[in-house]
MITIVO-430266 format. One line per field, with one value per residue (C-alpha): residue in three letters; residue number from 1; x, y, z. Coordinates in steps of 0.1 Angstrom, whole numbers, plus 5000, padded with zeros to 4 digits. Layout:
code	[ALA,...] $
pos	[NUM,...] $
x	[X,...] $
y	[Y,...] $
z	[Z,...] $
//
This chain:
code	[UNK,UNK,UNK,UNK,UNK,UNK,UNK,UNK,UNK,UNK,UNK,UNK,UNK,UNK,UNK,UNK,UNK,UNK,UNK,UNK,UNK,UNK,UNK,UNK,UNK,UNK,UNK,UNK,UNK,UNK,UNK,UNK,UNK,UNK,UNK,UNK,UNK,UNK,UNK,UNK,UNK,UNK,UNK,UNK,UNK,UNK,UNK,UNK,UNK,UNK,UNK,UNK,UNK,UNK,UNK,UNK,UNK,UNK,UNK,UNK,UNK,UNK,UNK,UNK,UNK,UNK,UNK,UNK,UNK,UNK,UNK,UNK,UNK,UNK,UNK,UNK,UNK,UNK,UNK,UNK,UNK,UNK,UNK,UNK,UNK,UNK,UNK,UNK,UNK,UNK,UNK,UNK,UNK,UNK,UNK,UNK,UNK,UNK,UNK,UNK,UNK,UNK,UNK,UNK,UNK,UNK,UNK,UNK,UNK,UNK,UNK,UNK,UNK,UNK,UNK,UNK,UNK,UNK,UNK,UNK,UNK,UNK,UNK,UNK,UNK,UNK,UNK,UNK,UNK,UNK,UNK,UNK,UNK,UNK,UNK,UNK,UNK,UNK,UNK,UNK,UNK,UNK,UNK,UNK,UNK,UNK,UNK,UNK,UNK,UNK,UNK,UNK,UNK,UNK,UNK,UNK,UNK,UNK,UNK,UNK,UNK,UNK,UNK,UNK,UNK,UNK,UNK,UNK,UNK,UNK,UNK,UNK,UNK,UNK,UNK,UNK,UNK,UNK,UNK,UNK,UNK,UNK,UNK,UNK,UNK,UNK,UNK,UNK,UNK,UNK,UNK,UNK,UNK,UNK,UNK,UNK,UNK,UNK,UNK,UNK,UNK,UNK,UNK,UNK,UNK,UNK,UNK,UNK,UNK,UNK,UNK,UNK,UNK,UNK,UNK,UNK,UNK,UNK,UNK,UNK,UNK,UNK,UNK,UNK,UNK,UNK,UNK,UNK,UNK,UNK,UNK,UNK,UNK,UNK,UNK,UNK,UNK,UNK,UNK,UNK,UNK,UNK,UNK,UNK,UNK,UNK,UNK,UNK,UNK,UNK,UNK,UNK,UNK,UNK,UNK,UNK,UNK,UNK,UNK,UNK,UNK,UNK,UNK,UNK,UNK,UNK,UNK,UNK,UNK,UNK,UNK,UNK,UNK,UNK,UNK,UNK,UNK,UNK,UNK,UNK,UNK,UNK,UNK,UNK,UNK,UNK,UNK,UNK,UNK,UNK,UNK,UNK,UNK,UNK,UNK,UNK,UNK,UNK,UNK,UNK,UNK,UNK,UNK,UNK,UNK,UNK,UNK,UNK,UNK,UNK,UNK,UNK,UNK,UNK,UNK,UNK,UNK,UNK,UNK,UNK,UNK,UNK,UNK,UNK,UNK,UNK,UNK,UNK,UNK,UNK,UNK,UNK,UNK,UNK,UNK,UNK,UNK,UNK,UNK,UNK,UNK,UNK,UNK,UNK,UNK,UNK,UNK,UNK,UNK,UNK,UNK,UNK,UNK,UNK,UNK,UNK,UNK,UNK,UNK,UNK,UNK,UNK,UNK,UNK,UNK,UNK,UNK,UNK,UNK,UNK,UNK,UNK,UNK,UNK,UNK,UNK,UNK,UNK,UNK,UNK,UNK,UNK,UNK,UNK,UNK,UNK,UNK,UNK,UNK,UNK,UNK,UNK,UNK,UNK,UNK,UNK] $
pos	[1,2,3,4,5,6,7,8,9,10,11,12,13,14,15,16,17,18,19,20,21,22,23,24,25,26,27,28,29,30,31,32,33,34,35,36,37,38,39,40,41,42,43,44,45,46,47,48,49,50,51,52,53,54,55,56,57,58,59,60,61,62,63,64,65,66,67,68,69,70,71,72,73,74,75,76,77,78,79,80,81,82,83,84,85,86,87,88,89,90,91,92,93,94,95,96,97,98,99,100,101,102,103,104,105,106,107,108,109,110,111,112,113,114,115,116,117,118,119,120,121,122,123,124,125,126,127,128,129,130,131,132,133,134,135,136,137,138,139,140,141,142,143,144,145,146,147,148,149,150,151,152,153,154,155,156,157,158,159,160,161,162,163,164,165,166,167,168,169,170,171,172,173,174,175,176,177,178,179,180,181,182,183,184,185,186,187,188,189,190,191,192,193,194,195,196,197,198,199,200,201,202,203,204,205,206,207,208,209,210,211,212,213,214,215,216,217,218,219,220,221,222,223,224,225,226,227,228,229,230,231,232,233,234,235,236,237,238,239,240,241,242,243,244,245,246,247,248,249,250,251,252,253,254,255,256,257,258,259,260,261,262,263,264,265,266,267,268,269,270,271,272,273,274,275,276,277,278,279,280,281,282,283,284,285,286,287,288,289,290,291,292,293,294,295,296,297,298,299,300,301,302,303,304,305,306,307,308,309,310,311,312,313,314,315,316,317,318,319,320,321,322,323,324,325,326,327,328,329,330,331,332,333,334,335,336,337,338,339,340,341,342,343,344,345,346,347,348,349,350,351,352,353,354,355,356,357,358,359,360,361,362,363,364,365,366,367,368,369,370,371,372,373,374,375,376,377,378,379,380,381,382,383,384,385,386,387,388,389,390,391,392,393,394,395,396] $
x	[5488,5468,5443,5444,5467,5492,5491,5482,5480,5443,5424,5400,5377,5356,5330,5361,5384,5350,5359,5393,5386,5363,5385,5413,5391,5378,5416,5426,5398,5408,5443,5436,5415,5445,5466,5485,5504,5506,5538,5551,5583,5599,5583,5618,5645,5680,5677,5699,5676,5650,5680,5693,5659,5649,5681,5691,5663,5635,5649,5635,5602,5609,5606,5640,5664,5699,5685,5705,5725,5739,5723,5703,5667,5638,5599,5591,5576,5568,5571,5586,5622,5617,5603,5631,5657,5636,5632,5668,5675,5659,5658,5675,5649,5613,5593,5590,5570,5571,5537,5530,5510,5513,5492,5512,5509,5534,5547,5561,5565,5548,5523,5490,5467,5430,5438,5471,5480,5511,5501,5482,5474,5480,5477,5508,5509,5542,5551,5589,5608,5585,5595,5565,5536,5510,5524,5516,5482,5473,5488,5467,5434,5441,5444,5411,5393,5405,5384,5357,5347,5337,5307,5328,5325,5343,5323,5337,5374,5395,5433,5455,5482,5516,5551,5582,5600,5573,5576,5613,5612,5585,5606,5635,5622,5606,5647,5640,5683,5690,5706,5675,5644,5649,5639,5611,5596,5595,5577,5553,5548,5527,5513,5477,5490,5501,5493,5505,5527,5545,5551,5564,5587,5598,5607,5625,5648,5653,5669,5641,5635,5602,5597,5606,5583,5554,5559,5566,5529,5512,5526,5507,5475,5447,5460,5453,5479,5460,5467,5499,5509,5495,5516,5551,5549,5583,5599,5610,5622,5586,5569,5581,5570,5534,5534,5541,5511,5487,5494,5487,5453,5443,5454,5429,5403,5406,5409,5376,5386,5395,5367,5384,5418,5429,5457,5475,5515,5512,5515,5554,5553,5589,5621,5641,5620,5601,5614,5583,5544,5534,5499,5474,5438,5418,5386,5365,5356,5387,5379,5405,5440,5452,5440,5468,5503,5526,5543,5573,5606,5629,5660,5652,5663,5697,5698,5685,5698,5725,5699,5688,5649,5623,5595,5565,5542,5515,5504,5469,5464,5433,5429,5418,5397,5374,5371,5357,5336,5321,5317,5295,5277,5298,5310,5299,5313,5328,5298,5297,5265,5269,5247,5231,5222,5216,5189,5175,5146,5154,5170,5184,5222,5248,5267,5238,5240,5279,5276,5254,5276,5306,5281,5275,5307,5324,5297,5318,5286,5294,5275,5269,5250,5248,5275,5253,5216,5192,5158,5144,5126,5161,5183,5159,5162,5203,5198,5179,5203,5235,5214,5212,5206,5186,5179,5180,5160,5168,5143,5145] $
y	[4044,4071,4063,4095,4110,4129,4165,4184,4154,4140,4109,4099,4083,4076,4108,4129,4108,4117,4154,4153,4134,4163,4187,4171,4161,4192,4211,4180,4192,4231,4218,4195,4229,4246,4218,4212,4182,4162,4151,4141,4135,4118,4124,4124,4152,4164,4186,4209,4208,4232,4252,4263,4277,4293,4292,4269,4292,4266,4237,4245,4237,4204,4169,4160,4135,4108,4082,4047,4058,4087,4110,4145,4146,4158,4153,4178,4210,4221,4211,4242,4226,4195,4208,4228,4199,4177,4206,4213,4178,4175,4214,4208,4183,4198,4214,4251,4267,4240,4237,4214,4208,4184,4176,4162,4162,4182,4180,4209,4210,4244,4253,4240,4267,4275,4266,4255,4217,4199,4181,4191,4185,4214,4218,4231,4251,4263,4280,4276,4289,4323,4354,4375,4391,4372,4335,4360,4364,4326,4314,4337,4329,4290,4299,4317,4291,4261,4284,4295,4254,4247,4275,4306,4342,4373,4380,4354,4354,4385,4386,4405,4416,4432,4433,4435,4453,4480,4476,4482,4507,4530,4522,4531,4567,4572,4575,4539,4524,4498,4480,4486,4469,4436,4448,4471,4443,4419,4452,4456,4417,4419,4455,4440,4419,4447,4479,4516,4519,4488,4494,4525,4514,4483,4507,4529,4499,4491,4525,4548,4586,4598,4614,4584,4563,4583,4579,4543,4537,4563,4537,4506,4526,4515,4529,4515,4508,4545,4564,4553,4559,4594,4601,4585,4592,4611,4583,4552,4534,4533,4538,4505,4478,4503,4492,4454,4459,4477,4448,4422,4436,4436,4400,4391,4411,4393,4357,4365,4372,4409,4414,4395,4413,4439,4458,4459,4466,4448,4414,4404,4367,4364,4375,4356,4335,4362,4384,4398,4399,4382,4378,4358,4346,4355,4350,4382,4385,4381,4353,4329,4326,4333,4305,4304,4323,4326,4346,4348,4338,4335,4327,4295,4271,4290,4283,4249,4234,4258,4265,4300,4297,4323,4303,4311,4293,4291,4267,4260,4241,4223,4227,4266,4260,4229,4259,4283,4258,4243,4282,4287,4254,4246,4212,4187,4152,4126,4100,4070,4048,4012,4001,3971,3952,3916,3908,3869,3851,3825,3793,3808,3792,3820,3804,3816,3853,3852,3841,3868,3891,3885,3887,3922,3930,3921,3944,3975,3975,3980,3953,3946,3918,3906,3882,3864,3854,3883,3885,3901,3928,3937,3935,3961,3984,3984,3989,4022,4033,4025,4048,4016,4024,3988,3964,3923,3901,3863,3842,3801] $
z	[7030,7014,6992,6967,6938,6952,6959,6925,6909,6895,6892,6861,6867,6838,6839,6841,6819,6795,6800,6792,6763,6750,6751,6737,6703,6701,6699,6678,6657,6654,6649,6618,6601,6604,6591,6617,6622,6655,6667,6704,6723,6753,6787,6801,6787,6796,6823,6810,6779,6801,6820,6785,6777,6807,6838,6864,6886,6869,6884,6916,6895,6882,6891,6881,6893,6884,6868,6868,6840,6859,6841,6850,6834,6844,6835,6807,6822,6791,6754,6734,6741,6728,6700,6694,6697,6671,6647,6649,6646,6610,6606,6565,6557,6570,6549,6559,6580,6602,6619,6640,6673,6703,6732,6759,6797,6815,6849,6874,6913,6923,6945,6942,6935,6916,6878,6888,6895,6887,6863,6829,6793,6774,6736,6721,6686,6671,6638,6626,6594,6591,6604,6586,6612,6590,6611,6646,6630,6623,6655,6677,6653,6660,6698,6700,6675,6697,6727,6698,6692,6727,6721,6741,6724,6725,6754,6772,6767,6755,6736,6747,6730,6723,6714,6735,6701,6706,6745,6742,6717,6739,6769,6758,6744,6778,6792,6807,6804,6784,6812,6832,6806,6824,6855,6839,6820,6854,6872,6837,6837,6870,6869,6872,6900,6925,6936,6921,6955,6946,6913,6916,6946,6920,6891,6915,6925,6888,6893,6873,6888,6894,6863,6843,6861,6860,6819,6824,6843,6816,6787,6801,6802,6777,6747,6704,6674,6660,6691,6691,6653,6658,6690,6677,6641,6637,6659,6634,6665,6678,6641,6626,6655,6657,6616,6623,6649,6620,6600,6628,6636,6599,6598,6625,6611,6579,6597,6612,6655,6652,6678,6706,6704,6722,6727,6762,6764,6803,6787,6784,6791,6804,6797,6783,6763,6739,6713,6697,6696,6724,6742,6767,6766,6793,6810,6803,6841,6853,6877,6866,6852,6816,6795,6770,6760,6734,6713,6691,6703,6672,6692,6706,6681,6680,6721,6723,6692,6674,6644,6632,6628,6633,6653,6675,6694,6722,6751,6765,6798,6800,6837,6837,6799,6818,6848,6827,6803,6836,6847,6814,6815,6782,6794,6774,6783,6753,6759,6741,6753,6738,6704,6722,6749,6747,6771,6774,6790,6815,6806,6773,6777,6785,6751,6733,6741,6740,6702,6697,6714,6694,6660,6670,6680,6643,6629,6647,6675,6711,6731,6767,6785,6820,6832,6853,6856,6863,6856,6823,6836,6859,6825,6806,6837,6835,6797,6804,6827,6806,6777,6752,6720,6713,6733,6719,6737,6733,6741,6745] $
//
């Protein structure tokens, strides 16, 4: 029988139970500035629950199985669904905009990778009920503040972001088909990923000429919202989402993270699941995986749970955040060394220190004493070691 977790699963033990337990008070932290309130669901869904949202393709991904009611479910891969059935549930009675945050651990059966496992907390924020740009501005100021409170800058992790209306709009100008922007956006989608060859041998199976690829490629270049308001001015396809994105950047400017945006028309996160700003946290030196995604995706509540609300939302996994705050020596452990120790000479009766244990103890102290005789000199030295705060000495 092996002794260890199973494959992309983890043990925590207590220094690294004390890590986990870091970062999850420091996003509970963020979360309560912004007001958010904390809810959670079931562990176990529908499994038809996830194939609604995203196709009977993601069971391949899931630990799912007939339980002894006969029924398909599946460990939760990810939260958004659930939060879409409960806020569709009660969607007449909550106050608008909904906003709300969870941090639950979710489970998937892929291929164990760097700053992929599968298993991992992840700290879930989602807007519902507002459909103005201003709700895309606060949701991607809580993301970067909940990387901002472990000490990270703008130096060390960079926004990226953009809009699949604006995507679709310059795509569409640029002769792309309409039947043809799926396939473009899964080519786009992992541009960084793959070489110019491949890309242009992908878009040419989407059925694009050579012309019409060559403008597709020149539209994911570094570009700004200015560059591309001069350039598509006369174009109200392309000149309202260009406005919505003029809007969003003031928004960040004025909630203080305008210098860790950027814009970047490669980041689509998906296809089915998005319908509007979207965007990804990364690294700055590009050594690990995004961080954290989201975006809006005002169809979802309609999908999952028959209810027409605009709603948005992003995840953050704390596997590839505790990479990256190890990588910057930004890791600093939930320690909680105990109040006192009770130390006593020989011959003091082990009653004795109990009693004074338990006084302690109903005064909200965390005690510790030895179970068994030791000598005085011995008990000071585990003291030390544990970090006591005081040390009691009972003496006969």
């Amino acid at each position: 029988m092996s002794v260890g977790p199973l494959p992309g699963f983890r043990d925590f033990y207590p220094a690294e139970f004390a890590e986990r337990a870091y970062i999850l008070r420091m996003w509970r932290a963020v979360a309560h500035r912004y007001a958010l309130l904390e809810y959670d669901g079931p562990p176990l869904e529908p499994t038809d629950l996830y194939t609604r949202k995203s196709g009977e393709e993601i069971v391949g991904q899931l630990y799912n199985f007939t339980d002894k009611g006969d029924r398909e479910i599946a460990l939760r891969p990810e939260m958004t669904p659930t939060l879409a059935r409960m806020v569709a549930a009660r969607a007449e009675a909550l106050r608008k905009p909904v906003r709300w945050f969870s941090i639950p651990q979710l489970f998937r059966y892929e291929r164990k990778q760097k700053g992929r496992l599968r298993e991992h907390f992840q700290l879930n924020v989602d807007i519902v009920g507002e459909s103005d740009v201003s709700a895309d501005a606060e949701l991607l100021a809580c993301a970067i503040d909940s990387v901002r409170e472990f000490g990270l800058t703008s130096k060390d992790v960079r926004a990226r972001v953009s809009d699949r209306r604006l995507l679709s709009a310059l795509l569409l100008h640029s002769g792309v088909p309409e039947a043809a922007l799926p396939a473009v956006y899964a080519v786009v989608d992992k541009i960084e990923r793959q070489s110019p060859a491949i890309t242009g041998e992908r878009l040419a199976l989407a059925g694009l000429g050579p012309s019409i690829i060559d403008r597709v490629i020149g539209l994911i270049q570094p570009t700004t919202v200015d560059d591309l308001a001069k350039r598509y001015a006369d174009i109200p396809a392309i000149r309202e989402p260009v406005d919505r994105l003029r809007r969003y950047f003031a928004y960040l400017a004025a909630l203080g993270v305008g210098d860790w945006v950027q814009l970047d028309l490669s980041i689509v996160r998906g296809l089915a699941y998005y319908t509007g700003i979207v965007f990804e946290l990364f690294d700055a030196t590009g050594d690990l995986r995004a961080i954290c995604g989201g975006g809006r995706y005002d169809t979802l509540l309609s999908t999952v749970g028959g209810v027409d609300l605009p709603a948005l939302g992003f995840g953050m996994g704390d596997v590839v955040l505790a990479e990256l705050l190890r990588a910057r020596g930004l890791m600093r452990p939930d320690t909680f060394p105990i109040d006192v120790w009770i130390a006593a000479e020989e011959g003091v009766p082990i009653e004795s220190i109990m009693r004074e244990a338990a006084r302690l103890r109903a005064e909200g102290r965390s005690v510790e004493y030895p179970l068994r005789h030791q000598s005085l000199s011995k008990q000071k030295q585990a003291a030390r070691a544990l970090g006591a705060r005081d040390i009691v000495t009972l003496t006969k």
